[in-house]
C-alpha positions in Angstrom: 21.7 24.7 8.1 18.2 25.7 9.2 17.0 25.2 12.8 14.8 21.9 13.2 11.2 22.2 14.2 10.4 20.2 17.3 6.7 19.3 16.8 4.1 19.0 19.7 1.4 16.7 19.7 -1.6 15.9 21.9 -3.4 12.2 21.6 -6.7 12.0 23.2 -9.2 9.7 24.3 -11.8 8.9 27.0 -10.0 7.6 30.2 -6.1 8.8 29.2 -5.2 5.2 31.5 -3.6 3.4 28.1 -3.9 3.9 24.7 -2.9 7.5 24.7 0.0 7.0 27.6 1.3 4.3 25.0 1.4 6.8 21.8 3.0 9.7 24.2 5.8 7.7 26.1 6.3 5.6 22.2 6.6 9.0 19.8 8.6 11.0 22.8 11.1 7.8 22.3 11.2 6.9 18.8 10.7 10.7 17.9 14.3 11.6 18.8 13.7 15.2 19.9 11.8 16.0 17.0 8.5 15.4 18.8 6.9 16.6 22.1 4.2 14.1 23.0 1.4 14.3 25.5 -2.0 12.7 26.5 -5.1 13.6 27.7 -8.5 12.4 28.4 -12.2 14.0 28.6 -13.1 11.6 31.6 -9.5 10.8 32.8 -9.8 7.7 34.8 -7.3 9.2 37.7 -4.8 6.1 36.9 -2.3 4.4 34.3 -3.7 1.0 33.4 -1.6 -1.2 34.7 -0.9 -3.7 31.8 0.1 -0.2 29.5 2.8 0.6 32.2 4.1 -3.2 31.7 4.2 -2.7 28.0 6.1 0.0 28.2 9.0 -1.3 30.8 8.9 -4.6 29.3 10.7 -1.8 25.8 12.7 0.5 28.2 10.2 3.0 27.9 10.1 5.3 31.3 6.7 5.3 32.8 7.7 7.2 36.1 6.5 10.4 34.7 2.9 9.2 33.2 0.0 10.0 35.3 -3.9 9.9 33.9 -4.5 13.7 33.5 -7.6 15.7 31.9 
């Protein structure tokens, strides 16, 4: 049975404080392994939006390791 690829993916956006946090933390969940997910902005806003971090914990998502990031 042939190896499985583990696929990496990058979502961008402006102030990586939501939208993009939300796709990485939801396809490194639901992916089951077969996806590496991370975020990044071009003007990083230096902080998580606070309602995104709610979202998440309010599905069991971890949000410990999430920081805005460039």
């Amino acid at each position: 049975m042939p190896e499985e690829r583990r696929f990496h993916v990058l979502f961008l956006c402006t102030g990586n404080s939501a939208r993009s946090m939300i796709a990485e933390s939801l396809l490194n969940d639901l992916g089951r392994g077969r996806f590496r997910a991370y975020s990044a902005g071009s003007r990083p806003k230096g902080e998580v939006y606070p309602y995104a971090l709610e979202l998440l914990q309010h599905y069991h998502d971890a949000t410990d390791h999430l920081r805005s990031k460039s």
